[in-house]
C-alpha positions as CSV (number, residue, x, y, z in Angstrom):
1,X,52.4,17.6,-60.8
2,X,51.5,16.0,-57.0
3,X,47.8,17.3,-58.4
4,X,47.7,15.9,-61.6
5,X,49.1,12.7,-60.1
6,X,46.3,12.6,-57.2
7,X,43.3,13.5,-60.1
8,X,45.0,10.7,-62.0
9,X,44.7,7.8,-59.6
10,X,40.9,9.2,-58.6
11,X,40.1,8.7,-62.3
12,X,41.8,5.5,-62.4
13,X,40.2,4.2,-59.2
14,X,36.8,5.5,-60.1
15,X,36.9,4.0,-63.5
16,X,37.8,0.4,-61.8
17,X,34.6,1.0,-59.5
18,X,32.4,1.9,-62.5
19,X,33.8,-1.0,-64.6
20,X,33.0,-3.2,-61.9
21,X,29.4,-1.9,-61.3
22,X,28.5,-1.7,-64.7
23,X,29.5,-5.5,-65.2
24,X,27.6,-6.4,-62.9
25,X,24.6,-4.4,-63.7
26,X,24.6,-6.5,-66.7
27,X,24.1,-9.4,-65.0
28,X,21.4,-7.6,-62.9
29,X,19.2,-6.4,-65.5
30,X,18.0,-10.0,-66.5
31,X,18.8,-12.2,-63.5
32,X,18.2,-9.9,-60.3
33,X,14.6,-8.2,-60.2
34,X,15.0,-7.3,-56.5
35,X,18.0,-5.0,-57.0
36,X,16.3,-3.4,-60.4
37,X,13.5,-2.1,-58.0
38,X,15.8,-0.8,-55.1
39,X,18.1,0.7,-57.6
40,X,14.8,1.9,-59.5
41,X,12.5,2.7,-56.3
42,X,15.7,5.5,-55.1
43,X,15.9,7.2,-58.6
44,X,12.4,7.1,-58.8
45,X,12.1,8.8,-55.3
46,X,15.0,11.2,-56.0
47,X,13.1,12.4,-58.6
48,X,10.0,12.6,-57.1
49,X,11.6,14.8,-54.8
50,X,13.3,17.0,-57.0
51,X,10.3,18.0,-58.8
52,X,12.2,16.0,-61.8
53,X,11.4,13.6,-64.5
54,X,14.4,11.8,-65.0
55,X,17.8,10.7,-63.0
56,X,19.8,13.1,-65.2
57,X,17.7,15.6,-64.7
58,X,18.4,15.7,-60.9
59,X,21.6,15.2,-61.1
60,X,21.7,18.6,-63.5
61,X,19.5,20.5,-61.1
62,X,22.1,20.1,-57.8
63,X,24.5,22.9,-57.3
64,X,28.0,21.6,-55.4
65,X,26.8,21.5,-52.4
66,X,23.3,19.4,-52.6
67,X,25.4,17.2,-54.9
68,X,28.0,16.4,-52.1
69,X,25.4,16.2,-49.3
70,X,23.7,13.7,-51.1
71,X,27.0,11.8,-52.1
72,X,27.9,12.3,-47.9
73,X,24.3,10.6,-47.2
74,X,24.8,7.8,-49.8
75,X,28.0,7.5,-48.0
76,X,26.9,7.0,-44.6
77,X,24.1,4.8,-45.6
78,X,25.8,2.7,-47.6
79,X,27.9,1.6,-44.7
80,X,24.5,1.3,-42.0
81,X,23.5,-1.3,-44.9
82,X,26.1,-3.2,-45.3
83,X,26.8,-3.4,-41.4
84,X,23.1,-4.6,-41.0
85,X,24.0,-7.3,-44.1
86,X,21.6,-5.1,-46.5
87,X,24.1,-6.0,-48.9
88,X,21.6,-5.0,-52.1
89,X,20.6,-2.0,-50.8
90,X,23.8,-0.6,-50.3
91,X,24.6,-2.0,-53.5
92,X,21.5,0.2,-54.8
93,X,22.9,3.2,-52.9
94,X,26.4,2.7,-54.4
95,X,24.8,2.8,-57.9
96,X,23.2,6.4,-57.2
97,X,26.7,7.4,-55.7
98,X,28.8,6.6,-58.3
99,X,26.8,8.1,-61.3
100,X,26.9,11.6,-58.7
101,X,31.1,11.1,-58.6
102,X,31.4,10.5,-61.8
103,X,29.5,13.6,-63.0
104,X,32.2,15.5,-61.9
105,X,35.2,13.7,-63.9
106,X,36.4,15.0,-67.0
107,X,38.1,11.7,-68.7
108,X,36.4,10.6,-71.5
109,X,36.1,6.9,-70.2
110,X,34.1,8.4,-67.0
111,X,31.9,9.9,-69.1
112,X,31.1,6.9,-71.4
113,X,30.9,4.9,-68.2
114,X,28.5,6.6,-66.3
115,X,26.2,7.9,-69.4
116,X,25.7,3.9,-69.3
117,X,25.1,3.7,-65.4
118,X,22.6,6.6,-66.2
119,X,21.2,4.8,-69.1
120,X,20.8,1.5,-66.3
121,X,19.0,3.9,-63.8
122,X,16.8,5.1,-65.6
123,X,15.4,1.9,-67.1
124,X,15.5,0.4,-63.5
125,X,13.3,3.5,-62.3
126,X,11.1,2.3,-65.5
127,X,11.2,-1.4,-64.2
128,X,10.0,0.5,-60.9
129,X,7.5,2.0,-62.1
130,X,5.6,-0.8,-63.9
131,X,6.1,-3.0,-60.9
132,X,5.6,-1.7,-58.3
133,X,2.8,-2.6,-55.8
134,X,-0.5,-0.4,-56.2
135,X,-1.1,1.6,-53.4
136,X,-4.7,1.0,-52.1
């Protein structure tokens, strides 16, 4: 019961985060260009990386323990940006994280939540993609 209880308030506590991201992705995709490329720029980077042509697709390609070192990484870095008042790119970071976490949840609202959050990635990688600087 102690299990169920602890799994329970995870859920419950991840879905507040999500909520809260997602609402204010919202706001993000038509009033915030600067956080559509950071959040775009990292997925499009993770992917490049992976050898992948799409956010979901890394995510699918990482066994348990790439998945948590990356979520431990996010982790760490998300707190060196916000110390150093990088409050968007920490906030980009947080984005990545939580669509990782969430992978991993079996409630149906996590799963609604963060096939939205992937559905926001990928069209910010897109928004990356056609506008981003040229590289002489």
């Amino acid at each position: 019961m102690a299990n169920e209880t602890t799994t329970d308030a995870r859920t419950e506590l991840l879905l507040d985060g999500l909520q809260k991201i997602l609402v204010d992705l919202n706001k993000v995709r038509t009033r915030d260009a600067e956080t559509m490329m950071l959040i775009g720029s990292l997925a499009d980077r993770l992917c490049n990386k992976a050898g992948k042509t799409s956010w979901p697709e890394v995510k699918a390609g990482l066994g348990d323990d790439e998945r948590q070192s990356l979520i431990d990484t996010f982790s760490r870095e998300i707190e060196d940006s916000g110390n150093k008042g990088e409050i968007k790119s920490a906030y980009a970071m947080q984005a990545l994280a939580t669509s990782l976490v969430g992978d991993k949840m079996t409630d149906e609202r996590v799963t609604r939540g963060i096939a939205l959050l992937d559905d926001f990635i990928t069209a910010a990688r897109g928004f990356f993609q056609r506008n981003k600087p040229a590289v002489n």
